[in-house]
N, C-alpha and C positions, 0 to 999 in steps of 0.2 A: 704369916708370910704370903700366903696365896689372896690372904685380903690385902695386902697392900699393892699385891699387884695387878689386883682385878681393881683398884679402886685410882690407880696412878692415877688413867687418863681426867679420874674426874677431878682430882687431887690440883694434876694442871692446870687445867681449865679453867679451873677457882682461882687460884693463883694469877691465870693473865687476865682472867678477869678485872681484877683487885687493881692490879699494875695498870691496867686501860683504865677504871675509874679515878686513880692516883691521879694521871698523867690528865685527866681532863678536867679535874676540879682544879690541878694545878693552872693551868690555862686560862679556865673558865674565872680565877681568881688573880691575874696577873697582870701588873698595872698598864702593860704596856697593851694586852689586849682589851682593856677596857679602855683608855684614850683612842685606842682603835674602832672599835665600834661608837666611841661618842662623837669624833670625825664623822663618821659615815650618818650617824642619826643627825647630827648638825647641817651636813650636806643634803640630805633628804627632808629636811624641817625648809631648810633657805631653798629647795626646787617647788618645792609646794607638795610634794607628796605624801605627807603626814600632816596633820594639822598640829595647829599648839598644843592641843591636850596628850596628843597622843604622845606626842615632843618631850610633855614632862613626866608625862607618866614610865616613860621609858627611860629617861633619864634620871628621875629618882633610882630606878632597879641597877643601874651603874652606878646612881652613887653610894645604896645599898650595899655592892660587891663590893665599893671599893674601901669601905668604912669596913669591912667584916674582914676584908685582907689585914687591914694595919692592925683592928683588934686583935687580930690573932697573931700577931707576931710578940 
C-alpha cells in the first residue's frame, strides 16, 4: 500500500508520457499532416530556398512516412 503510494506520482507521469508519445507518432504519421508539410517543402523548393537534393531527400522521408502509415493499417 504505502509503495503504491509513494510510487503514484511516478506511475502518472509514465502514463502521460506514453499518451504524449501516442498522440505524436499519431500526427507525426497522419496523411493530412504529411501532404502538409509536402506543400510547404514544394513551396520552399519553387522559392529557391532548398535546392533539388535536399527537395528529394526530404521528400523521400515523407514518402517513407507515408508508405509506413498504409502498411500498418
Amino acid at each position: 500500500m504505502l509503495f503504491k503510494l509513494l510510487s503514484a506520482p511516478v506511475t502518472g507521469l509514465v502514463k502521460i508520457v506514453k499518451v504524449v508519445a501516442e498522440e505524436a507518432e499519431r500526427i507525426h504519421y497522419d496523411p493530412k499532416t504529411i501532404l502538409n508539410e509536402y506543400e510547404i517543402l514544394k513551396k520552399r523548393y519553387q522559392k529557391g530556398e532548398i535546392d533539388k537534393e535536399e527537395f528529394h531527400q526530404r521528400k523521400e522521408l515523407l514518402t517513407a512516412r507515408i508508405t509506413k502509415n498504409q502498411n500498418d493499417r
